[in-house]
GUBAZA-79780 format. One record per residue (C-alpha): x, y, z; residue in one letter. Coordinates in steps of 0.05 Angstrom, whole numbers, plus 5000, padded with zeros to 4 digits. Layout:
<rs>
R    px    py    pz  residuo
R     X     Y     Z        a
...
</rs>
This chain:
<rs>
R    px    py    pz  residuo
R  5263  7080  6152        x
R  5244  7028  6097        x
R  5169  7046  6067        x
R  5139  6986  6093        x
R  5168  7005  6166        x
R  5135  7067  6165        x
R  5070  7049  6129        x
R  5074  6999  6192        x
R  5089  7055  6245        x
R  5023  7103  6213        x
R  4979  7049  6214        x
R  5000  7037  6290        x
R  4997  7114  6296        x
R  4914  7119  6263        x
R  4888  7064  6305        x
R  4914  7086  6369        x
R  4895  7157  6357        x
R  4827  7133  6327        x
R  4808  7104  6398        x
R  4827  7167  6427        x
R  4794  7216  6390        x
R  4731  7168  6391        x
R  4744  7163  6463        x
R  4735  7244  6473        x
R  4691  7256  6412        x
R  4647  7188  6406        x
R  4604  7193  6342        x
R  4621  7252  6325        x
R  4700  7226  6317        x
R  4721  7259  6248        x
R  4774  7227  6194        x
R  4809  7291  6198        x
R  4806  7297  6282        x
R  4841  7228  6284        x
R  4902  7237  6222        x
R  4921  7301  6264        x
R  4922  7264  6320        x
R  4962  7215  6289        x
R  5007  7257  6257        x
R  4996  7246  6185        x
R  4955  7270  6127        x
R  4889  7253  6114        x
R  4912  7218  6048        x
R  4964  7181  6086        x
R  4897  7147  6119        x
R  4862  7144  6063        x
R  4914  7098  6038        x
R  4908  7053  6089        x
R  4837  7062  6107        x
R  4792  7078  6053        x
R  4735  7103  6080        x
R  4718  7114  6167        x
R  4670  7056  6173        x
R  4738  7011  6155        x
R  4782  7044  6199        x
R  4731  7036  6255        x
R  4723  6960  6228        x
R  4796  6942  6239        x
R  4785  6970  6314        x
R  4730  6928  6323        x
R  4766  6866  6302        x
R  4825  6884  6340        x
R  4788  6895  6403        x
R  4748  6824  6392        x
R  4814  6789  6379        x
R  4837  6818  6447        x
R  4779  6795  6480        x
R  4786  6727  6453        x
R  4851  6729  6485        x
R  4831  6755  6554        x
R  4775  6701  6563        x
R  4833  6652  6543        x
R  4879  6682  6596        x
R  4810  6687  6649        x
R  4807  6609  6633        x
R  4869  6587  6654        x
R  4868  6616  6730        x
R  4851  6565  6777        x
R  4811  6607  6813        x
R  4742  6622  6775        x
R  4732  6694  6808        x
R  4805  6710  6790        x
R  4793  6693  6714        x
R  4731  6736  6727        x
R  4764  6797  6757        x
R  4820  6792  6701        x
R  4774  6793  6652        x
R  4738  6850  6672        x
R  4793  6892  6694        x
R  4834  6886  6635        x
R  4769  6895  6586        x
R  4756  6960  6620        x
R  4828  6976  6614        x
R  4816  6975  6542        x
R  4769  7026  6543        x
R  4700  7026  6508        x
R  4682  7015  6431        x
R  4597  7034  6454        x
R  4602  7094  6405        x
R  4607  7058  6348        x
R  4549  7020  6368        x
R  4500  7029  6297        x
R  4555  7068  6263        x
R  4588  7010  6231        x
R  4578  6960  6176        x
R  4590  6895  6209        x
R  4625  6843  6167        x
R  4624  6764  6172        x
R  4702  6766  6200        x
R  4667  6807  6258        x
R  4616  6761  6272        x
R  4652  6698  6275        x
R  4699  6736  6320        x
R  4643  6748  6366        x
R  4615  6680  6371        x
R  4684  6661  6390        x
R  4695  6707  6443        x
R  4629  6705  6461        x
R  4632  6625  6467        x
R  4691  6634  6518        x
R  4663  6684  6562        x
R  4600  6651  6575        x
R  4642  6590  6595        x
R  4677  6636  6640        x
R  4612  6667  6663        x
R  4589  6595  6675        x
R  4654  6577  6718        x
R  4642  6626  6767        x
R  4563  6608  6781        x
R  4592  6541  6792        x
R  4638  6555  6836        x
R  4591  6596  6866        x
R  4636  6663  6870        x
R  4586  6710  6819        x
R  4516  6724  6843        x
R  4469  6676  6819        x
R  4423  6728  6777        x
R  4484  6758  6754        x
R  4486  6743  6672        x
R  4533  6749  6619        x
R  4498  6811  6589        x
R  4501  6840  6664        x
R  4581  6836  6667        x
R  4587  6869  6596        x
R  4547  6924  6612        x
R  4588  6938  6677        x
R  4651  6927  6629        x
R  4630  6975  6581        x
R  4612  7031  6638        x
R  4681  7027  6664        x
R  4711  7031  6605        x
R  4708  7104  6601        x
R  4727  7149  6658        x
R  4705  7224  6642        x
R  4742  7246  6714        x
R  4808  7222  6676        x
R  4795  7248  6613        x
R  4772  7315  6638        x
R  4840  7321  6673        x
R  4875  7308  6609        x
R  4840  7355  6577        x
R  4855  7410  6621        x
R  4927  7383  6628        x
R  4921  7373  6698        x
R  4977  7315  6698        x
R  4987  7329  6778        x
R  4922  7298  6789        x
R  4927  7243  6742        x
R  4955  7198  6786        x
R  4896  7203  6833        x
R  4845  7199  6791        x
R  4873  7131  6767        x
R  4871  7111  6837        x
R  4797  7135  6851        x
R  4782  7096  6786        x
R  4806  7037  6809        x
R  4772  7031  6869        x
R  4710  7045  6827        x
R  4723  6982  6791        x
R  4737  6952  6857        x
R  4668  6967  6883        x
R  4634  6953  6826        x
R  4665  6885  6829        x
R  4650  6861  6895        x
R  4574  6876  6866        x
R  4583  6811  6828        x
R  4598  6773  6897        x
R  4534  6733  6924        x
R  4488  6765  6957        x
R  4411  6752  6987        x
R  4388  6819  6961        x
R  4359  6802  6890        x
R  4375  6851  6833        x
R  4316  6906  6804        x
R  4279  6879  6736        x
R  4291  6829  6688        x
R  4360  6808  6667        x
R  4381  6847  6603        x
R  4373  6801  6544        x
R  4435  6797  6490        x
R  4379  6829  6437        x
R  4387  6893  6489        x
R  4458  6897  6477        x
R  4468  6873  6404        x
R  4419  6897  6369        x
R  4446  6976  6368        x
R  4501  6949  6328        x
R  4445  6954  6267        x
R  4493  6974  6205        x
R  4497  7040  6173        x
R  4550  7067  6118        x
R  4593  7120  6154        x
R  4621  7142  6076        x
R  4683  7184  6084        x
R  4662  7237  6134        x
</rs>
């Protein structure tokens, strides 16, 4: 294997173990946790990576780009509440970023990424109250915050954990009739919604940047 071949295959190897060790650990996700994981040494991600706050950057723009994609994808459907239901369901597939909400520096590349995937999925969101398939108090913020909850499954992970792979199956199954349920919430209904809608300051402004350093 050439150098640049398997510099190629670690740095596939770091970010795919990085979401899963942040996926069981959250903030408390540790450089060394994730290189085991991985299956190199921790100066093998240094390398690449030099400190945890850019590892977890280049997760966070992956992850945007992909969502830039999806709302693309949700877009093109004919039907609005199909775009809406593959957005959603493939978003949560992705699983959830939330603990690195406040733990990262966040660069200009990330914002502009977010103002473009952010300018697509309101157009989406917009699509469906026209066509009158998503609840009329339902708002943008609303279907993140449902995106974000199903993006982590602890009855899956805590299966995994215990290496319980004859019930894996299963679980998968009860989780997607979770998302299921939690979809047909977003269908039309005469019973209003508790509160006030969440406002995007709610859900952005955790994101406030701190310097993770090297730990």
């Amino acid at each position: 294997m050439s150098r640049h071949a398997e510099a190629e295959r670690n740095d596939h190897a770091l970010l795919k173990a990085a979401r899963e060790v942040l996926a069981a650990d959250g903030v408390h996700a540790s450089v060394a946790a994730i290189a085991a994981r991985a299956g190199v040494g921790i100066g093998s991600l240094y390398r690449r990576y030099r400190s945890k706050d850019e590892l977890f950057q280049r997760l966070i723009e992956i992850a945007l780009d992909q969502w830039s994609e999806l709302s693309s994808q949700a877009l093109a459907c004919e039907d609005p509440w199909d775009g809406l239901v593959h957005y959603v369901t493939s978003s949560a597939g992705m699983g959830t970023l939330a603990p690195l909400a406040g733990m990262v520096t966040i660069t200009d590349t990330m914002v502009k990424q977010h103002a473009r995937s952010n300018e697509a999925f309101d157009q989406l969101i917009a699509n469906a109250h026209e066509a009158g398939v998503l609840r009329a108090d339902v708002t943008a913020i609303d279907v993140l915050l449902i995106i974000e909850q199903l993006g982590k499954c602890p009855l899956i992970e805590q299966l995994q954990q215990q290496g319980r792979e004859d019930l894996i199956e299963a679980a998968r199954n009860a989780e997607q009739r979770v998302v299921a349920i939690a979809l047909a919430g977003l269908r039309p209904s005469d019973q209003p919604l508790p509160g006030e809608p969440p406002s995007m300051d709610l859900f952005a402004q955790r994101w406030a940047s701190v310097d993770l350093g090297k730990s």
